[in-house]
C-alpha positions as CSV (number, residue, x, y, z in Angstrom):
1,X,18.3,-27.8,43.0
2,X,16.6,-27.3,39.7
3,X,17.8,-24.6,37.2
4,X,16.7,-23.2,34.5
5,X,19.1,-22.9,32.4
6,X,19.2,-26.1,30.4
7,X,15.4,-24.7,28.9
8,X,16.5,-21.6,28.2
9,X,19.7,-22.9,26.0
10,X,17.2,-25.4,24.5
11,X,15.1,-22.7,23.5
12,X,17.4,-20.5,22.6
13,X,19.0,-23.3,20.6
14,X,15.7,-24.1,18.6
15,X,15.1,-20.2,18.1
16,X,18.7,-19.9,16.6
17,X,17.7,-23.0,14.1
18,X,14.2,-21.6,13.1
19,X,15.9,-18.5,12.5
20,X,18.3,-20.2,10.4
21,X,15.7,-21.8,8.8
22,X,13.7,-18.5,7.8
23,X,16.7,-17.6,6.6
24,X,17.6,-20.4,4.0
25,X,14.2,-20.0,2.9
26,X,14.3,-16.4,2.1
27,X,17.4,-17.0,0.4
28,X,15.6,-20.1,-1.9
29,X,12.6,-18.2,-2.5
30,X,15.0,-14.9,-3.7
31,X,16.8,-17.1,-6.1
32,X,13.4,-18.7,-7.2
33,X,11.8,-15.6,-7.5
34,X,15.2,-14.6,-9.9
35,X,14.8,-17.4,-12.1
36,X,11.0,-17.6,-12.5
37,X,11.6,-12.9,-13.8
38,X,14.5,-14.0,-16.2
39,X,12.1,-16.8,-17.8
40,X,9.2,-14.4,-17.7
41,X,11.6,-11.7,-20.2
42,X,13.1,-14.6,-22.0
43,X,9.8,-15.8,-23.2
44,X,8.8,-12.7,-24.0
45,X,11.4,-11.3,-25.8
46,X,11.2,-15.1,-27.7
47,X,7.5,-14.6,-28.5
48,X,8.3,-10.9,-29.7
49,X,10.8,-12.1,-31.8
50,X,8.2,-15.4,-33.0
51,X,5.7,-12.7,-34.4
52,X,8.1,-10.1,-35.6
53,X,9.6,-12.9,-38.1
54,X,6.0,-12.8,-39.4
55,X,4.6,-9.0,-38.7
56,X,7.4,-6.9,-38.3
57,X,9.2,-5.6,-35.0
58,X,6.6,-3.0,-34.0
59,X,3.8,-5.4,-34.1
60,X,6.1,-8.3,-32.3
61,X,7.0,-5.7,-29.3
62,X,3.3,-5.1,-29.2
63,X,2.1,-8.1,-29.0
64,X,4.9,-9.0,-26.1
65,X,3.3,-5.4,-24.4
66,X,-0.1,-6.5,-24.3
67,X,0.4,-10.3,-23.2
68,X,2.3,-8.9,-20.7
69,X,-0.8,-6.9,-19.4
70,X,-3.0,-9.7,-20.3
71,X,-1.1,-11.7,-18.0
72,X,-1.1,-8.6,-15.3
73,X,-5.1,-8.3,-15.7
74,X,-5.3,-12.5,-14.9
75,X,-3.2,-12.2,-12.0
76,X,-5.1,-9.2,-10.6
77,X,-8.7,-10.9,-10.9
78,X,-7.0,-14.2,-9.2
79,X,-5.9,-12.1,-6.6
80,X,-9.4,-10.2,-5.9
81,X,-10.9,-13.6,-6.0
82,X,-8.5,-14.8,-3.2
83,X,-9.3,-12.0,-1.0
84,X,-12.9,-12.0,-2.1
85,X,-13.1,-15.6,-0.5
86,X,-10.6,-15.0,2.3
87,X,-13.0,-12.3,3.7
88,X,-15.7,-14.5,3.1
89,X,-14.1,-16.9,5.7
90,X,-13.0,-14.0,8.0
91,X,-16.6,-12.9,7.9
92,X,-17.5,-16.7,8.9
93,X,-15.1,-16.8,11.9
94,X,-16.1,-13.6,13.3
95,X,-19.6,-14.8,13.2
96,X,-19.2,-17.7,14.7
97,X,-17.5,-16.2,17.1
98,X,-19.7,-13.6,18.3
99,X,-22.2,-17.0,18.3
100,X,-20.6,-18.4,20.7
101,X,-19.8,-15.5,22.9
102,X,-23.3,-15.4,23.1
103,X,-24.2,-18.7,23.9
104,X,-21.5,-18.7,26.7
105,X,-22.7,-15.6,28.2
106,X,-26.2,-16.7,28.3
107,X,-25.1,-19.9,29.6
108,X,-23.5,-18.0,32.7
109,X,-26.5,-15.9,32.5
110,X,-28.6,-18.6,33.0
111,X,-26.5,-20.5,35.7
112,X,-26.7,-17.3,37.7
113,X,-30.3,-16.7,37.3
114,X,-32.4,-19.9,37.1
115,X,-35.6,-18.9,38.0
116,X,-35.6,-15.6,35.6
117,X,-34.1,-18.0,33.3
118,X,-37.5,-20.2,33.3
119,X,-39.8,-17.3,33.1
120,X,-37.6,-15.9,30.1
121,X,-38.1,-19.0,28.6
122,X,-41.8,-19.3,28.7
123,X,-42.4,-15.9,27.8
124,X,-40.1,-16.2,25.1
125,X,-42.1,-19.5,24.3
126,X,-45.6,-18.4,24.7
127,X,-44.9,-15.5,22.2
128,X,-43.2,-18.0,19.4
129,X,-46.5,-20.0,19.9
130,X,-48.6,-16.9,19.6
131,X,-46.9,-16.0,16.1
132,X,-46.8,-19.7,15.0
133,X,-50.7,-19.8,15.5
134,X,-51.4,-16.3,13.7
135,X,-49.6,-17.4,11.2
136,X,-51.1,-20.5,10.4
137,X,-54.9,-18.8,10.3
């Protein structure tokens, strides 16, 4: 007799590893995300201090203060361009899907219904040749 217990310790088995695995990766990405903040200060306090030798502290903390929301400003038009396009491709996909919704329904449309199918089609035909014509005069 079959059981199924063998799958379900297998998949519990691979769950308990990918949840591992999300796991070690959150941790590597916190201490990542640590060490690329304490770089970000570090360089700025080192370029605050670079043009206070020459301007004075005001001006060096300044200076540090608006690179900082120079920086901000880049980050915030990279990240409207990344959505702008990522809705761009949303907007794709939806269309094509609703494309082919279409074409699926009028392909069961037209299995059901041949023969209003044909006359559809030759009305539909006769009235593109009409417009082609009038158009042409």
């Amino acid at each position: 007799m079959f059981s199924a217990f063998p799958l379900t310790s297998l998949v519990s088995a691979f769950a308990g590893a990918k949840a591992r695995q999300i796991k070690r990766d959150a941790v590597l990405f916190a201490i990542v995300a640590l060490m690329v903040v304490l770089a970000s200060i570090s360089l700025m306090g080192a370029f605050a201090a670079f043009v206070a030798q020459t301007h004075g502290i005001i001006i060096g903390l300044l200076s540090a203060a608006a690179l900082a929301i120079f920086l901000g400003v880049i980050a915030i038009i990279v990240r409207a361009l990344l959505r702008r396009r990522a809705l761009r491709r949303q907007r794709l996909a939806t269309t094509s899907a609703a494309s082919v919704l279409a074409m699926s329904t009028a392909t069961n449309l037209i299995a059901q219904n041949k023969t209003m199918a044909i006359a559809a089609g030759v009305v539909i035909g006769v009235i593109a040749g009409s417009l082609v014509r009038s158009g042409r005069s």
